[in-house]
C-alpha positions as CSV (number, residue, x, y, z in Angstrom):
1,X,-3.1,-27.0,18.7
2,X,-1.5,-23.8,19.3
3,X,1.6,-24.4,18.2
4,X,0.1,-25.4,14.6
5,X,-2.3,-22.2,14.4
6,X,0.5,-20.0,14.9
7,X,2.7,-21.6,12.1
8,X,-0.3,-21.4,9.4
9,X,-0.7,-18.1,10.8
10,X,2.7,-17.1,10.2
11,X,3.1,-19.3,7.0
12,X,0.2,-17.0,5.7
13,X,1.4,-14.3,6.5
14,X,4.6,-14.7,4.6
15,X,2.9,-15.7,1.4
16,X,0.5,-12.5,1.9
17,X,4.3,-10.7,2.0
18,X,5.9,-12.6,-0.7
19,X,2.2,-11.7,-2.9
20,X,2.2,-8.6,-2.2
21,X,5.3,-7.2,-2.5
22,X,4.9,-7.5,-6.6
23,X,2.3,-4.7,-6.2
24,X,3.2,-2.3,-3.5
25,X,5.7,0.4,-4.0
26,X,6.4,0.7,-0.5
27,X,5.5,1.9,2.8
28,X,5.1,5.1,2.5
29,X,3.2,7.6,0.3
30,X,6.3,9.4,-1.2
31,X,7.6,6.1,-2.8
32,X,3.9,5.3,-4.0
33,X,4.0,9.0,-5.7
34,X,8.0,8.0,-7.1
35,X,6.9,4.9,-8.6
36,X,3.1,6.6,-10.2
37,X,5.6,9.3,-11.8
38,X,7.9,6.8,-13.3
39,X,5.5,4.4,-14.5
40,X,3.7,7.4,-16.1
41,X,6.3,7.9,-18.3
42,X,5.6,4.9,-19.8
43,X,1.9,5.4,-20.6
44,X,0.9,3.3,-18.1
45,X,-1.8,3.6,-15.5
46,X,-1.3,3.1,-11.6
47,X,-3.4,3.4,-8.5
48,X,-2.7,4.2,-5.0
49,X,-3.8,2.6,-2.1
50,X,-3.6,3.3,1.4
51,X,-3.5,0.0,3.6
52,X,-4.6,0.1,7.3
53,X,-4.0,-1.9,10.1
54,X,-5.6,-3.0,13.2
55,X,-4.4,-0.2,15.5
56,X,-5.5,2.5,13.0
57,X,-8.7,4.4,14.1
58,X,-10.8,5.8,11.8
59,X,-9.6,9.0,11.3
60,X,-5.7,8.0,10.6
61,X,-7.8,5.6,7.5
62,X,-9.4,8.8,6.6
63,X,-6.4,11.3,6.5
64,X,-4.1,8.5,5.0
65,X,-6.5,8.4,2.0
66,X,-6.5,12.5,1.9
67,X,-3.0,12.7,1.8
68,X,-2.8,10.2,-0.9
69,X,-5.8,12.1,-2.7
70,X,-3.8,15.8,-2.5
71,X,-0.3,13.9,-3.5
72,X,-2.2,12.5,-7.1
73,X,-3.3,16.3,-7.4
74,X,-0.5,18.0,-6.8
75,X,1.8,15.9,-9.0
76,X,-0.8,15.8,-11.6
77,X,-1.3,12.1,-11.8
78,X,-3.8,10.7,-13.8
């Protein structure tokens, strides 16, 4: 039984992946910021979105979405 609920755990966890990576610029904030300005260009509208993961505490969610929130200012992002 383990040997099954690790393969549809991993089996998720590639589709999650394969989803995903249609709507994520990346894995860090920099090519999140790249991809807003280019987008821009084009009239279009883009969010950002810190993800965090099951090791982050509280205040690494917290300072993730600051950092993401001074970037949108400071580039002038809509």
């Amino acid at each position: 039984m383990r040997g099954i609920r690790q393969s549809v755990a991993a089996l998720k966890q590639r589709t999650v992946d394969r989803l995903a990576a249609a709507y994520i610029a990346g894995p860090h904030l920099a090519e999140a910021i790249h991809l807003c300005r280019k987008i821009a260009g084009n009239g279009w509208s883009s969010m950002i979105c810190p993800w965090d993961g099951p090791e982050d505490t509280p205040e690494t969610v917290a300072s993730n979405y600051h950092l993401a929130l001074k970037s949108i200012v400071r580039e002038n992002l809509d």
